[in-house]
Each structure stands twice: as structure tokens, then as C-alpha cells.
N, C-alpha and C positions, 0 to 999 in steps of 0.2 A: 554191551554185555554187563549183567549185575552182576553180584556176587554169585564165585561157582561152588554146588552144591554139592555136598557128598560124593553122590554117583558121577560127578561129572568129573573131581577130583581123583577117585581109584580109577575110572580111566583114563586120564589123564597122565599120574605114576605110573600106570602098567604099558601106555605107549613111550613114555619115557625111558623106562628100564629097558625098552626091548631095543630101543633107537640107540643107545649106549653100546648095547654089546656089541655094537658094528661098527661105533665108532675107533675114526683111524689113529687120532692123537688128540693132548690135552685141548687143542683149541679146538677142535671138533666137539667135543664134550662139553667144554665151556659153554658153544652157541647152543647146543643141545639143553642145557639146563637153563641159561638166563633165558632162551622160551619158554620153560616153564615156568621161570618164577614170572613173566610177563604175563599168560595164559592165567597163571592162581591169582593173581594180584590186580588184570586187568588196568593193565598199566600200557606205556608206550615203549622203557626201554628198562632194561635190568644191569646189575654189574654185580659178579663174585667174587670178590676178593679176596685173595689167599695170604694169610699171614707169615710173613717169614721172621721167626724170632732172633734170627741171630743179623741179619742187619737190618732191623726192625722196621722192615717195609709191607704194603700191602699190596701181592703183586696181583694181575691178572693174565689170563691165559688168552690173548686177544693175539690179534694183527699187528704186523707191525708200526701201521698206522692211526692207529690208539696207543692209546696214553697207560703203560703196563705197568708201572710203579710208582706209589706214594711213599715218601720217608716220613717216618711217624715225629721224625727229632723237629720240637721246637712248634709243631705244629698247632695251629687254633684253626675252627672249622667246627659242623655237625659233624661230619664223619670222623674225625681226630675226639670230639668230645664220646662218642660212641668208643671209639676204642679207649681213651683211657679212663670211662666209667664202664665200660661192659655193660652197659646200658644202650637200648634202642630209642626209636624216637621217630615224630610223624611231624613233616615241616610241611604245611597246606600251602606257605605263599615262603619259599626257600629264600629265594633273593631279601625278601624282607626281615628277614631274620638277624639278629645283634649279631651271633657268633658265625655267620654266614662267611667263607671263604672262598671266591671260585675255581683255586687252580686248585683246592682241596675237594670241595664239594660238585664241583660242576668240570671234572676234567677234561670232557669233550665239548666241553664250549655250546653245546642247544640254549635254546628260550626254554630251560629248566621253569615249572611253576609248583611243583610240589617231590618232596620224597620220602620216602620210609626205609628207615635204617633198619636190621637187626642186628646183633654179635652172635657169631656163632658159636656156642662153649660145648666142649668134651670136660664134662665135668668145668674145675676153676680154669682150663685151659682157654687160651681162645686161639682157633683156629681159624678164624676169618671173618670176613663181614660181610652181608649179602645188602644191598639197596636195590628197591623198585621207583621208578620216576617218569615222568611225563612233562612234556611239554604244553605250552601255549594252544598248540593245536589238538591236542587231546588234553582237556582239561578234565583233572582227577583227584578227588579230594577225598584221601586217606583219612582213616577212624580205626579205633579201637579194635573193630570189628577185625578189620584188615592186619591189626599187627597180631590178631591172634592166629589168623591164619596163618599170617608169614613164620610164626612160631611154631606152626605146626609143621612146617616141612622140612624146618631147621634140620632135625637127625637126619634127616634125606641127604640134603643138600651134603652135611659134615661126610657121611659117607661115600659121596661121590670126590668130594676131593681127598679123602683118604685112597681113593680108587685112582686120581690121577695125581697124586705124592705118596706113594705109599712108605715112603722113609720118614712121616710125618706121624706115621700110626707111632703110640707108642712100644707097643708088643710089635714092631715091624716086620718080626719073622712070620708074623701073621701073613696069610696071603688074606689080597685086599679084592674082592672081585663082586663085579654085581650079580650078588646073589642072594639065598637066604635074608642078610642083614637091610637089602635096600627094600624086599620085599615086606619083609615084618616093618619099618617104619613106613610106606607106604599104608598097611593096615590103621597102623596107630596116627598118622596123622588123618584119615577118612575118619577116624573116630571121632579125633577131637573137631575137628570142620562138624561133624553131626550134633556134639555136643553143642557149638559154636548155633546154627541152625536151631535148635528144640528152645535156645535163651533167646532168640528173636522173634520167635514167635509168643513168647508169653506175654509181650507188652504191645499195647495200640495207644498211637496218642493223638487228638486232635490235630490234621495241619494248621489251622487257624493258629492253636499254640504255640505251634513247634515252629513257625514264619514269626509269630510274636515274638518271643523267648528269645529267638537267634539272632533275630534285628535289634535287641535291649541288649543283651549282652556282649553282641560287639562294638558297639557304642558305647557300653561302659569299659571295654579291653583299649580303645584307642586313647581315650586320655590317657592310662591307669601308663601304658608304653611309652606315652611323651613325658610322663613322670620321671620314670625312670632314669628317659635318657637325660633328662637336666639334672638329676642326684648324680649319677653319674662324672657330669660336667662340673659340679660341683667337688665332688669328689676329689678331683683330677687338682684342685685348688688350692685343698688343706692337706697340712700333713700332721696334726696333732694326732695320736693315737684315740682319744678319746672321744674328739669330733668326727672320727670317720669310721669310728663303734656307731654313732648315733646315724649316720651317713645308713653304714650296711642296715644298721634297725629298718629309718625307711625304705630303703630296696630291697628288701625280707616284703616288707608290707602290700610295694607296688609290684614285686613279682607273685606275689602271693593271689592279687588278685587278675593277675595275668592267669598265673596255674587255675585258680579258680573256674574265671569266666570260658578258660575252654575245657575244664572238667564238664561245665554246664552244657557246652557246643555237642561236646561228645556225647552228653548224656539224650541230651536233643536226637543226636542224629541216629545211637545203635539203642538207645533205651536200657543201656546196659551198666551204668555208673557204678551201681554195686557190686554187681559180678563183678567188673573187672578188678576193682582193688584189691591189692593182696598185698598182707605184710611185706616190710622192708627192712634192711636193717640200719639202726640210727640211735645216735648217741645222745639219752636222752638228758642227759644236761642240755648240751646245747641246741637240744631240739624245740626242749620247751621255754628256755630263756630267752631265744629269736622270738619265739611267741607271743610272749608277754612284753617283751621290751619295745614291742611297735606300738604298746600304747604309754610307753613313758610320756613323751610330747605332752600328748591329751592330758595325762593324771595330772601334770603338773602345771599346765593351763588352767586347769580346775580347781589348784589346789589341794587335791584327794593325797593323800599319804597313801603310797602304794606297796606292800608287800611281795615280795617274790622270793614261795619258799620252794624248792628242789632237792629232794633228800640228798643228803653230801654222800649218804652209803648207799646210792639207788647203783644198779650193774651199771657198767659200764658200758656196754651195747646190748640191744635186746631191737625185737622184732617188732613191730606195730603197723598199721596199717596207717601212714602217714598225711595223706591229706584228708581224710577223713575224719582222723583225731584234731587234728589242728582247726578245721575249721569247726568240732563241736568246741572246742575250748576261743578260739575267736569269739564265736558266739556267747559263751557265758563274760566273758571280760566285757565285751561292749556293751551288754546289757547291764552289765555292773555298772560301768561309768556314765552307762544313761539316766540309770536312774538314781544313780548316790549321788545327796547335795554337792556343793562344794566345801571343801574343809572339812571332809567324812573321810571314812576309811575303806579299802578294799585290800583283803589278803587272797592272791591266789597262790596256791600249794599243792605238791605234788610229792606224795607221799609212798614210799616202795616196801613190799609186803612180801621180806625173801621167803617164808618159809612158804604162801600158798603161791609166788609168785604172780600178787595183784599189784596193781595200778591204784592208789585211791587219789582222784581230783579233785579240788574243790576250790570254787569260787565264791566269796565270804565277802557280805558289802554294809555298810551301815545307812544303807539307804531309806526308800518310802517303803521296802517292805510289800506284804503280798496279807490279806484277809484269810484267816483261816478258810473260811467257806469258797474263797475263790481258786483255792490252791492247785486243786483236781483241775479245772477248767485250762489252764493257760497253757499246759503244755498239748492243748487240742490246736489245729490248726485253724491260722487265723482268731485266736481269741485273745485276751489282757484280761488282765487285773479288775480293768475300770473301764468302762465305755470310754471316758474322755482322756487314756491312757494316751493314744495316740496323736491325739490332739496337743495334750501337751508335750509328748517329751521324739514323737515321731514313731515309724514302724508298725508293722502291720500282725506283730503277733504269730508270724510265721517261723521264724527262729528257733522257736524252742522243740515248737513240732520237730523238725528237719532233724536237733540235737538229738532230740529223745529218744528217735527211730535209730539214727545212726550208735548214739549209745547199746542202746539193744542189739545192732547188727555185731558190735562187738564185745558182746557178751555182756553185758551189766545193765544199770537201769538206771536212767538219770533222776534225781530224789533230791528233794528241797526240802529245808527246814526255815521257816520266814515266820517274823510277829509285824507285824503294822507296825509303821513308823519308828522300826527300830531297825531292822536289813530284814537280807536272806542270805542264805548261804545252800549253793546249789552242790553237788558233788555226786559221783559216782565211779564203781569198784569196776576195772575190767582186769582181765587177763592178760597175762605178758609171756613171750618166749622169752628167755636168756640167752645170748649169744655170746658173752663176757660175762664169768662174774666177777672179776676185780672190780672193785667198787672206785667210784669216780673219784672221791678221797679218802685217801689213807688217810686215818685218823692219826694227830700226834700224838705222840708215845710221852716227850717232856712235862717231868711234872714241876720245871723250876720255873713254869711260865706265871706273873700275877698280871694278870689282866683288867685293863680302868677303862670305864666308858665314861666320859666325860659330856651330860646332858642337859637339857631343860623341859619344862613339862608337853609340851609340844613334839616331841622327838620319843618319847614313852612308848610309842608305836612300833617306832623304826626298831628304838633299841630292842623290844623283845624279839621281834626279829633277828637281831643279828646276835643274841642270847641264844637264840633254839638253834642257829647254823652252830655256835662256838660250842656246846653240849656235847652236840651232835659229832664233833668234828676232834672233842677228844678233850676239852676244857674243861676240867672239874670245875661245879659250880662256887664251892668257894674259892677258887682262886680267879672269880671274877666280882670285882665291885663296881656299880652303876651311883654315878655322884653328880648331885649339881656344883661342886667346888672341889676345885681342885688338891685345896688343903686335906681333904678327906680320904685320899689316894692313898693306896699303903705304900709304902720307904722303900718294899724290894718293889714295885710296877715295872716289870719291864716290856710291856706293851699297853700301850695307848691309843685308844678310838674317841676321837673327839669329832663332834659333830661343828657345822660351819659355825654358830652363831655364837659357840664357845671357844675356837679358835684366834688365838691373837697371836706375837711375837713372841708374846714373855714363856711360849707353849711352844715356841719351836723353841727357843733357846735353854727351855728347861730341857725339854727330851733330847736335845744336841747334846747338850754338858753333863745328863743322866747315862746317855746312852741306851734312850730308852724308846724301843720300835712304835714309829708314831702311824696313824691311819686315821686320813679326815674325811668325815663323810657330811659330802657335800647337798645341800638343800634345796638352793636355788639354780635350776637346770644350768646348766656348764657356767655357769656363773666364775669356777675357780680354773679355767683351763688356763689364763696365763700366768697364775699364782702356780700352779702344776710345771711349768715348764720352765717358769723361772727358778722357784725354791726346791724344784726336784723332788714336789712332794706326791705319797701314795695317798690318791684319793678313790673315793668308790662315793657312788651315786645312790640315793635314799629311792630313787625311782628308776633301777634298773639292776638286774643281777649280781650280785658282785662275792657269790661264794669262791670263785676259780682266786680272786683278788682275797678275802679276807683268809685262804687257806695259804695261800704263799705269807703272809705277814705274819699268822701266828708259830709257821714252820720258817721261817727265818728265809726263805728260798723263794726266788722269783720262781716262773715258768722255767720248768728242763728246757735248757739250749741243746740242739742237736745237731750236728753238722751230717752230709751226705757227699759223701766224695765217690765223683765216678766221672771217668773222662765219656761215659757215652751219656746225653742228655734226656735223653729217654729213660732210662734207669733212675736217675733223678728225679724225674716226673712223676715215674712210678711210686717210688717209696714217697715221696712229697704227699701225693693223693690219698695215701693209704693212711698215710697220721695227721692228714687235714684236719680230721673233726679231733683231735685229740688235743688236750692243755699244755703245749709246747711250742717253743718259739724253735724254726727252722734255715738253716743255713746251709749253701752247697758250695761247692768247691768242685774244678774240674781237671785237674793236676795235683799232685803231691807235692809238692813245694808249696803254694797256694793253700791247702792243707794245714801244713805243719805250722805255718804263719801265723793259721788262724786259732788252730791250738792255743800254740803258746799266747798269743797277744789278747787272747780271752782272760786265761789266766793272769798276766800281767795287768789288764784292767777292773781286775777284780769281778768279771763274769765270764768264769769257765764253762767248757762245754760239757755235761753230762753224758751226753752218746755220742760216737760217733760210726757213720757207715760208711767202711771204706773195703775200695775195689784194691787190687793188688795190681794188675798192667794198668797204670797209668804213665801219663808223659812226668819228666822228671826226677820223682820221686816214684816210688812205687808204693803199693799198699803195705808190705811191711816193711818197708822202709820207714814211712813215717812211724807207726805205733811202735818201732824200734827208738828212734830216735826222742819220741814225744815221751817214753814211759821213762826213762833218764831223763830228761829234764824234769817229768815227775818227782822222779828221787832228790834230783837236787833242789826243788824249792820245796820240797816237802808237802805234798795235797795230796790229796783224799785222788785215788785212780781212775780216772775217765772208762765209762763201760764201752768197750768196743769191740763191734761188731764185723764179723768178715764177712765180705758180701760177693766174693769174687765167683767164678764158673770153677775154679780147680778148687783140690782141696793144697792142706799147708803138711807138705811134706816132713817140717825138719820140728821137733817137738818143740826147744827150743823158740822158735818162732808161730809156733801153736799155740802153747801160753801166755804170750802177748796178747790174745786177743779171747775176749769173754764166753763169745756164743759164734756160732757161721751159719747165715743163711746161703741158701745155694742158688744160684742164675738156675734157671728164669723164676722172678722173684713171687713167692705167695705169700696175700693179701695175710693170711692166719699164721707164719711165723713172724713178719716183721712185728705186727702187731705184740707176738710172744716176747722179743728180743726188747723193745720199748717196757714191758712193764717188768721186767727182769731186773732193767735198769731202772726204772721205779723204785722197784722191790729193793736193791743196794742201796739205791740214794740216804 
């Protein structure tokens, strides 16, 4: 059976709806539905799993001889990744898989060979998770095409088990029955299947290709995974912070061309690549500094002085169509580095434009350069510069084509400006949603800061550089001086950037005995990590991002410390996930006593916590309990107040113990206020 079509789908809903209404009980229903998702999906076996949020399991309506509940605490797996990303996912060879788990993922024990997750959401809610899967002997290889489908029947499915939990609805006094509501998403999901159907038929491709393409591709996907797992193993080795920055850069790289070459599989198999991507939402600091920073290595094998500029005022989260942008900006950086000598320059920048809400990129190289007359030509596919472009430097001229198109598909036009023998500089304007506008950095406010960059002519690069982040970032320009001698510093300097080759003793014991905030920026790739971990110094890397680092030095403030106290592990997890991508360093605690510990003994080491989230029934200690106890010890050493946050299911009765505590998020916790309660606490700091 291939894919089912429209008409085969509205009969399909309409024999299901009617099979329902004679059903005798929930697991009657259950078998009633996982045939359908089997019958839509063309698979061998199905599983619905119903979310219970209050002891955070995922149960089913099965036999008692299956396996009827997952405990979400502590868990790693696809299905566990699915639920705490609200995100789906298609595993073609499951068992093969890094995050593969089998008493999570495979709980009735088959020769499992592929599956397809969905999340099922009412709105930010999630109500469950539906998978289709097969075994060994019906061999089934899930695509794109297929999670659209299973997307489309999601509202079905949601109201069917609103039908057999109706104390789940949240309006509960609703009555929940198969009627009206299952037959209207039945309509709406035949739509989208049509829609689904009218986009497969607009493309034909060669098999000869589509057999070529798929056999290149997965031969380039099997090294790119033995990569990984030895960074990895590597990983597992060092504990320096800075070598296992450099660590994740390469496994951003080798996953990246994982995500790639089966972006390509999928494009191979439904012809639908571009249809199916659709903004997401992503924090574009660290979106595009992961980007850039997988070709630190390269630049500085090369020599190349590498710029990475990222507006410090860019939102904070905004929407974009994620692998898509990434690999046109992949594409301009390698191109840069292809063709710029060594001991040349490359600035890549990314520039945010609040009032129209654009995007401006730009890749800027001092390389060979592009002939006026050839300029038009290159972004045609398969064409260069120069006939013997390829010969020398490799590639096929296809790159830029792929950029261009893709530029376009997201509204803008990719545009070059190039003289021979001097660079080019590639860039283009696209459109952005905002999803945050607090800006990634608050600009400082202090005007008593004199700032010295301490260089030589060699480094005139870097420094403008880290000139345009310090403007930017709220540094009036006179009170920054650029000097090759150090005599030339002005008496009040009380922040210092010295570059490696200027760096000696007589430079840490001045700024020791000054008191004066030092910041070395190092030259030669990790060259200073055990000089870092012996002299306890703050260094930042001339070939990798380092605004999140020069914005804490000039505000006198490391990363917000944050603690998360909550005796269920799961709630942990949660808020953990939700301020992943954020500039903050994270700590948890599972008791109040534990807690309170760690309060105080932050502040006794001289790095207090900024936030903290705390539950109220825990073991020990309770939640007002500590922020009673912790805000008296405040008063008595005298510090600035910890912003803290209530995170409990009740609310706080006695006013008194109200005021303790800053802001209350409410169980079950949402992605969009925790996020609010964080830069509140920002906003005080």
C-alpha cells in the first residue's frame, strides 16, 4: 500500500467515527484509533500515548499485557526527546540511532526498524504523543511526506482522547462526544492530505539521479557519524571550558552535515525540501556564532584574521527558517576561506534592522576577488569566475546558485560587491519575525568605565572589531584608547584588552595592583588554555565569538547564575530546556536544605546566584522556607537581593510570605513566562 489519498482518508475518518460511537470502553477506542493511525501511515504497529501531567507519565489504554506507562523523570530516548522538545521526528534505522533507548523507545520488545514520532499540542499544551513503527518484516521508511500526514490527523486524534479523558478537556464542563468537532477535523485534515498530494505532483526527477544522489549522500552521512562519535569520546576527556567550546564547534559541524545529507535524502525521496521548511524559533546569537565558529580551526590554519560580528542589540529570539539560512551562510564563509590567501582577512557580520525588522548578512574577504564582467555569471549554476577556478582552488560552482535561490525563497536577493585582487563581499537583506524584543545585550549604562586596548599592527583588525562590539554595547568612544605601549594608557584605565603578543607578567601585576579588569585576547588557537586555568585568566579567542565574554568584563558580571529547586526532576528539565539557549550559567537542587546551602555558599565565594526557582513542597526545607531564611542572611551580609521566582502549583496565601518572592509562575510550567521571570531578572540586575 502507498501513500493514502484524500478520498481514501475521509473514508477512512468517517468509518472511524462511526466505529467509536459503539465503542464499549477506553481500550476499545485505543485499538479503534492506533488502526488508524496504522491504515494512514501504512505502517505495522501504532501507540497513543496519553499524557498525565501531574505524575508526568505517558500512559496507554492497552491490555494488561503491554507495557501502559512511561515515567518521563530522568529519561533520554527519541520519545523522551520528542516530549521534552514538543518536537516530532522520523528515525528510518531506530536502533541505530545515538539517543536510541529500548525500554523507552521500543517498549514491547519487536525487531523495531524505523519510527515516526508526533507531539500532540492543544494549543502550548501537550496532551500526548502519538508514534507509527514497523518492524524488520515490514520494512517502512518514513519522509517528510508522512509527518505531514501524521500532522494532519493530530486534531482528530487530540479529540478522541479528550473523548476518552474528558477531565483533560480544559473547559471540562464541556461535554466531550464524537460529534460535530471530530467530524470538522476529519474535513480539515482530507484538506491538508490534498494539499499534501497537488505538492507531489508538481516535481519529477530522474531515477538515475535520485539512485545517484542517495548512494553519494549516505556515504558522505557514515563518516560525517564516526566523527562525531570520536569528538564525542574526546569530549568525554577534557574538562577545560574552552577546549570543549571548541569540542561542541566540531559536533555543530559533524551534526550539521548529518542534518544536511538527510535534508538531501528527504529532498530525494518527496521532492519537497522547500515546502516543507518553515520558520522556527532561535536565538540568533547563538545561532549564528555556532555557525561561524566551525570554521575557527580552518581560519587559523590559514592564518586568515577572522572577524565575527553579531549585533549585541539584535532580539533576542526571532523566527527564521533555520536550516536553510545556515547553510546559505555555510556557503558564503567557505567560499571566503577558499578563496582568501593566507594572512588576509574575512569579516562575517550580522547586522539587525529593528525599525523594518530585517536581517542584513554579510560575508567580506580580502581575497582574489571576482572581474567586474564576470560577476552576473557565477551565481548561475555550475559556473566561476575563471575556467581554471576549479582547478585551482576545487568545487564546482554550484554553491552559489543553491545560496541565491534559497536567498530569494526568503525574501531578499543575494548581491556582491568584488574588485579583482582586492576581495568581495557577498551580503543580503531578508525579513525576520520577532518573538523577543529584549535585546541579547543590555547596553552599560556606566560612564566611569576608561577602557585600553593594548596592540600591535598585526591585530588592527581584531581590534576594530572588538571597537564596533564596545560602541555598540554602550562604550563611549572616548573613553576607549588603542595603544602599542602601555605607557600611553590613561591613570583612571580601569579595563584592560591586551592582545597575546603584548601580554607578559609586568601586565598581570600591573592590573593586580591597579585593580584594573583585565581581558587577553588570545592569537594563537588555544595556545593559552593552561595559562587560563592556572593564572585564572579571562581570555577570548581573535577566531571565535566572544561578545557574551567581552559583555560580562566590561559590566563587571560573569554569566547570571541561576539555581532551580524542585524535588520533581522533571520540572527541572523543563525549565533547564527553556533557558538552554540563553547567557546563563544553571544549577539545580532537589530539597531545600540543599537549596539554601547553595545560596549562601555562592555568596560566601564570591559568585551569588541571580535567580532562583523554587518549588514550595519539597523534602526538608520548603520553598518558603528557604527564601525566608536566605533573604535574612541577605540583610545580614548586606547584598544586592536575589530575584526569586515562585514556581509552585498553589498560590502563597499569607502576604507576608508573598513578598519574599519577586514574580510566580504557575504548574504546569509555560515556555513564555519563564522566559518573562529571566529577563525581569535581567532587568534588576
Amino acid at each position: 500500500m502507498g501513500k493514502i489519498d484524500a478520498a481514501e482518508l475521509k473514508d477512512l475518518l468517517n468509518d472511524t467515527t462511526r466505529k467509536m460511537k459503539s465503542a464499549n470502553d477506553n481500550i476499545e477506542l485505543n485499538t479503534i484509533i492506533e488502526k488508524l493511525i496504522v491504515s494512514v501511515m501504512d505502517s505495522e504497529f501504532a501507540s497513543l500515548w496519553i499524557f498525565d501531567e501531574g505524575k508526568a507519565l505517558l500512559l496507554r489504554e492497552r491490555s494488561s499485557e503491554n507495557v501502559r506507562e512511561l515515567s518521563m523523570l530522568d529519561q533520554r530516548g527519541v520519545l523522551a526527546k520528542c516530549f521534552f522538545t514538543l518536537n516530532g521526528g522520523i528515525y528510518n534505522y531506530l536502533a541505530s540511532e545515538k539517543e536510541y533507548r529500548p525500554k523507552i523507545d521500543n517498549p514491547d520488545e519487536i525487531r523495531m526498524k524505523s519510527k515516526i514520532i508526533v507531539p500532540m499540542l492543544d494549543g502550548e499544551r501537550l496532551i500526548g504523543i502519538a508514534t507509527a513503527y514497523s518492524s524488520v518484516q515490514k520494512i517502512k521508511n518514513f519522509d517528510e511526506d508522512d509527518m505531514d500526514l501524521f500532522k494532519a490527523i493530530v486534531p482528530y486524534l487530540i479529540n478522541v482522547i479528550y473523548r476518552m479523558h474528558p477531565q483533560m478537556k480544559e473547559n471540562n464542563s464541556e461535554k466531550i462526544y464524537i460529534s460535530e468537532r471530530l467530524l470538522a477535523d476529519s474535513r480539515n485534515a482530507v484538506k491538508k492530505v490534498e494539499k499534501i498530494q497537488q505538492t507531489q505532483k508538481e516535481t519529477e526527477t530522474s531515477d538515475v539521479i535520485i539512485n545517484f544522489l542517495s548512494n553519494t549522500v549516505h556515504d558522505i552521512r557514515t563518516p560525517a557519524n564516526t566523527l562525531y562519535g570520536f569528538l564525542e569520546l574526546l569530549e568525554d576527556q577534557l574538562d577545560n571550558p574552552r577546549l570543549l567550546q571548541y569540542i561542541h564547534n566540531a559536533k555543530e559541524s559533524a551534526q550539521f552535515i548529518n542534518d544536511l545529507t538527510t535534508s538531501i535524502l528527504d529532498r530525494v525521496s518527496s521532492q519537497r525540501e522547500r515546502t516543507k521548511s518553515k520558520p522556527v524559533p532561535i536565538s540568533p546569537a547563538k545561532f549564528f556564532a555556532d555557525i561561524a565558529e566551525i570554521f575557527s580551526a580552518n581560519m587559523f590554519n590559514k592564518k586568515i584574521a577572522f572577524n565575527i560580528y553579531i549585533d549585541p542589540l539584535i532580539a533576542k529570539e526571532i523566527m527564521v527558517e533555520d536550516i536553510v539560512l545556515k547553510r546559505i551562510i555555510m556557503n558564503l564563509i567557505s567560499n571566503a576561506h577558499k578563496f582568501t590567501p593566507r594572512k588576509k582577512t574575512i569579516d562575517f557580520s550580522v547586522q539587525y534592522k529593528p525599525t523594518t525588522q530585517h536581517l542584513r548578512i554579510s560575508v567580506k574577504d580580502t581575497g582574489i576577488g571576482i572581474a567586474k564582467e564576470k560577476q552576473n555569471e557565477i551565481f548561475k549554476a555550475f559556473e566561476q569566475a575563471e575556467e581554471d577556478t576549479g582547478l585551482h582552488y576545487g568545487g564546482t560552482g554550484l554553491g552559489l546558485s543553491i545560496s541565491s535561490q534559497y536567498v530569494k525563497d526568503l525574501g531578499g536577493e543575494l548581491k556582491l560587491e568584488s574588485e579583482l585582487d582586492v576581495g568581495s563581499t557577498f551580503y543580503f537583506d531578508i525579513p525576520i519575525e520577532v518573538t523577543n524584543k529584549t535585546v541579547t545585550f543590555k547596553p552599560v549604562k556606566s560612564k566611569n568605565i576608561e577602557l585600553g586596548i593594548l596592540l600591535d599592527n598585526k591585530n588592527v583588525f581584531t581590534g576594530k572589531n572588538l571597537m564596533k562590539y564596545l560602541v555598540k554595547m554602550g562604550i563611549d568612544k572616548e573613553h576607549i584608547r588603542a595603544t602599542k605601549n602601555i605607557s600611553k594608557l590613561s591613570k583612571n584605565t580601569t579595563h584592560l584588552i591586551c592582545f597575546q603578543n603584548q601580554y607578559n607578567d609586568d601586565i598581570l601585576t600591573l592590573t593586580q595592583n591597579k585593580k584594573i579588569e583585565l581581558l587577553i585576547v588570545e592569537e594563537s588557537f588555544l595556545s593559552l588554555v593552561e595559562k587560563e586555568k592556572e593564572d585564572k585568566l579571562t581570555i577570548i579567542s581573535q577566531y571565535g565569538y566572544y561578545a557574551n565574554t567581552l559583555h560580562a568584563f566590561i559590566s563587571n558580571k560573569s554569566q547570571m547564575k541561576v539555581l532551580i529547586v524542585d524535588d520533581d526532576r522533571i520540572n527541572i528539565q523543563l525549565i533547564s530546556a527553556i533557558l538552554e539557549e540563553e547567557f546563563c550559567h544553571i544549577d539545580t537542587a532537589i530539597d531545600g536544605e540543599a537549596a539554601l546551602s547553595m545560596l549562601e555558599n555562592g555568596v560566601k565565594e564570591g559568585e551569588p546566584y541571580s535567580l532562583v526557582y523554587l518549588d514550595n513542597h519539597m523534602p526538608k526545607l520548603s520553598g518558603i522556607e528557604v527564601i525566608t531564611q536566605f533573604r535574612a542572611f541577605e540583610k545580614k551580609v548586606d547584598i544586592d537581593p536575589i530575584f526569586a521566582v515562585y514556581t509552585s502549583g498553589d498560590t502563597i496565601e499569607n502576604n507576608q510570605e508573598n513578598a519574599m518572592f519577586d514574580t510566580f509562575v504557575a504548574k504546569p510550567f509555560n515556555k513564555k513566562k519563564i522566559k518573562i521571570s529571566l529577563h525581569e531578572a535581567i532587568g534588576k540586575k
